[in-house]
C-alpha positions in Angstrom: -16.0 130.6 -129.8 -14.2 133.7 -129.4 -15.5 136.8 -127.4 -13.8 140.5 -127.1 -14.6 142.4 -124.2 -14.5 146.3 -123.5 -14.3 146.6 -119.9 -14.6 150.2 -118.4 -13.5 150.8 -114.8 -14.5 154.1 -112.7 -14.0 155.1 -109.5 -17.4 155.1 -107.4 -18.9 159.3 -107.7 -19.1 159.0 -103.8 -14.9 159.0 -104.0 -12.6 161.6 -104.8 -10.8 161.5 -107.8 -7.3 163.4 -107.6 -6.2 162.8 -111.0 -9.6 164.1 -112.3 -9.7 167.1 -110.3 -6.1 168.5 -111.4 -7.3 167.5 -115.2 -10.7 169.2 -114.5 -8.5 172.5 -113.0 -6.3 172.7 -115.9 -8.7 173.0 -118.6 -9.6 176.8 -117.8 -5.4 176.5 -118.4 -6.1 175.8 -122.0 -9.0 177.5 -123.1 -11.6 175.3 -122.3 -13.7 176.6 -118.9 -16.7 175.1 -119.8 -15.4 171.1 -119.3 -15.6 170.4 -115.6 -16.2 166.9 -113.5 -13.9 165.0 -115.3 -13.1 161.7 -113.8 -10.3 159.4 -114.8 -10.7 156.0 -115.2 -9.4 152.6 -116.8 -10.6 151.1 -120.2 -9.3 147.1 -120.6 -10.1 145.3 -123.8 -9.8 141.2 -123.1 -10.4 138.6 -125.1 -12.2 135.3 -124.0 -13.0 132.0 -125.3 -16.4 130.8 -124.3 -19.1 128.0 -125.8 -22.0 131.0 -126.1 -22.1 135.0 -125.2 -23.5 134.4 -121.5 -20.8 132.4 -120.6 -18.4 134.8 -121.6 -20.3 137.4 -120.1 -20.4 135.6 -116.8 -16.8 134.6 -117.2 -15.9 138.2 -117.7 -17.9 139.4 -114.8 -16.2 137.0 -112.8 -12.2 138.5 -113.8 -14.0 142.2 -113.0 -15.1 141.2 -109.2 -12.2 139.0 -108.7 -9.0 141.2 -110.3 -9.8 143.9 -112.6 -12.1 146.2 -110.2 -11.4 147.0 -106.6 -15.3 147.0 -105.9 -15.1 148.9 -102.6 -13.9 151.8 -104.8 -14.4 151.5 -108.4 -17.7 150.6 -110.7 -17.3 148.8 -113.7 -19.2 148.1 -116.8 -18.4 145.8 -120.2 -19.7 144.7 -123.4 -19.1 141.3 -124.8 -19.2 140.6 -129.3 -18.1 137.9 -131.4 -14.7 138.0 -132.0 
């Protein structure tokens, strides 16, 4: 079976974000002083082939903690449907 994952990566909230921060500090820039705490992060949409959901699930959490997420700084979350 096919699976489709959308992964989100985050750096952790204990960790400064620099990208967030300047796009935080420029929305007062354009009109918008009430968006704050914005953190940037990655979104990665993967496709697996599996025999059942868990095991693309587990096959999935497997590429995050090996390659797609540096665990020592980032957080990462996914969902897994049919393809």
């Amino acid at each position: 079976m096919k699976f489709k994952a959308e992964i989100d990566v985050m750096p952790l909230d204990a960790l400064l974000d620099p990208q967030g921060k300047a796009v935080s500090n420029s929305m007062k820039n354009i009109g918008l002083p009430e968006i704050d705490g914005v953190r940037i992060g990655r979104h990665i949409r993967l496709f697996v082939e599996a025999d059942n959901q868990e095991s693309a699930e587990a096959k999935v959490e497997t590429a995050c903690k090996k390659m797609l997420a540096n665990q020592i700084m980032e957080s990462f979350s996914f969902s897994v449907t049919e393809a």
